[in-house]
N, C-alpha and C positions, 0 to 999 in steps of 0.2 A: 585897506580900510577894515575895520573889526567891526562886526556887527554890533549891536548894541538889545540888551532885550528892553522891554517894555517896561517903562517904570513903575514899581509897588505902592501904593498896596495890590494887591492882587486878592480875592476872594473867591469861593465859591458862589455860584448861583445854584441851586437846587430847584429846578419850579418843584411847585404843592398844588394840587386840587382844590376846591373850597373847602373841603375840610380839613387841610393841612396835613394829606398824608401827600407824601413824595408821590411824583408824578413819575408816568414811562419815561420820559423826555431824560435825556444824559444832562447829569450835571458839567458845569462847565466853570473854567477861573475865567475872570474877569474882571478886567481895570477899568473900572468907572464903567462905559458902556463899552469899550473894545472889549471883546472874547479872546481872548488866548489862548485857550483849549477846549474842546471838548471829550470828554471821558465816554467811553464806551466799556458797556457792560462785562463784554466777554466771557461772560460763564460765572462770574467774580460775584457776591453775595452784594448787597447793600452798603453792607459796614466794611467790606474792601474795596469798594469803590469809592466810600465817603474818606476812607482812611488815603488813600490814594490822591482823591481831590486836596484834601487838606494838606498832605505834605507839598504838590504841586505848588497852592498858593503860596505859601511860605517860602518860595525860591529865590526871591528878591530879600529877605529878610536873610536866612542862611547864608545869601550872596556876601551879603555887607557885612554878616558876623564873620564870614574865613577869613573877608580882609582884615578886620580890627583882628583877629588873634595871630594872622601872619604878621603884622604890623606890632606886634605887643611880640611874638616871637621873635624876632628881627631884632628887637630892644635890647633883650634877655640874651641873645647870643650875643650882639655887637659888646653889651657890658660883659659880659664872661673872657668873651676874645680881648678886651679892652685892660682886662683887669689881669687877665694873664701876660699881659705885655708888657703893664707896668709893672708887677713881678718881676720878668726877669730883665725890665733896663734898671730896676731895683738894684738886685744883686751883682749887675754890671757895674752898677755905682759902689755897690760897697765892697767888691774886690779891686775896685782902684784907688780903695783908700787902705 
């Protein structure tokens, strides 16, 4: 059985203080109200944490984009390989005429 992850969207949560500066608290993604992760600081600046969270979120999106271009890849070879076949039962045809 293949695990499955948690369905997107996915977000940050960032708590904020009352006046809207970011709070101690680790940001964390989140689906609807399930948590997903939480981020922890590690020495890492603000804006490499936030940058961090945000590519996180985006895993479920990136997810479904490799498919569609594996899927749009998969096209593009099958017609090349497709196209080269009928190429040479082409020329099989017309050396038996």
């Amino acid at each position: 059985m293949t695990a499955q992850h948690t369905p997107g969207p996915w977000a940050v949560y960032q708590p904020t203080d009352r006046a809207g500066n970011f709070s101690s608290q680790r940001p964390e993604i989140v689906a609807g109200d399930t948590v997903i992760a939480e981020l922890r600081w590690n020495g890492n600046s603000e804006p490499h944490v936030a940058a961090n969270a945000a590519l996180i979120a985006r895993a479920p999106d990136l997810l479904a984009e490799n498919g569609r271009l594996r899927e749009a890849l998969a096209q593009v070879i099958g017609a090349r390989e497709l196209g080269h076949a009928q190429g040479i039962a082409q020329a099989a045809l017309a050396e038996k005429e």
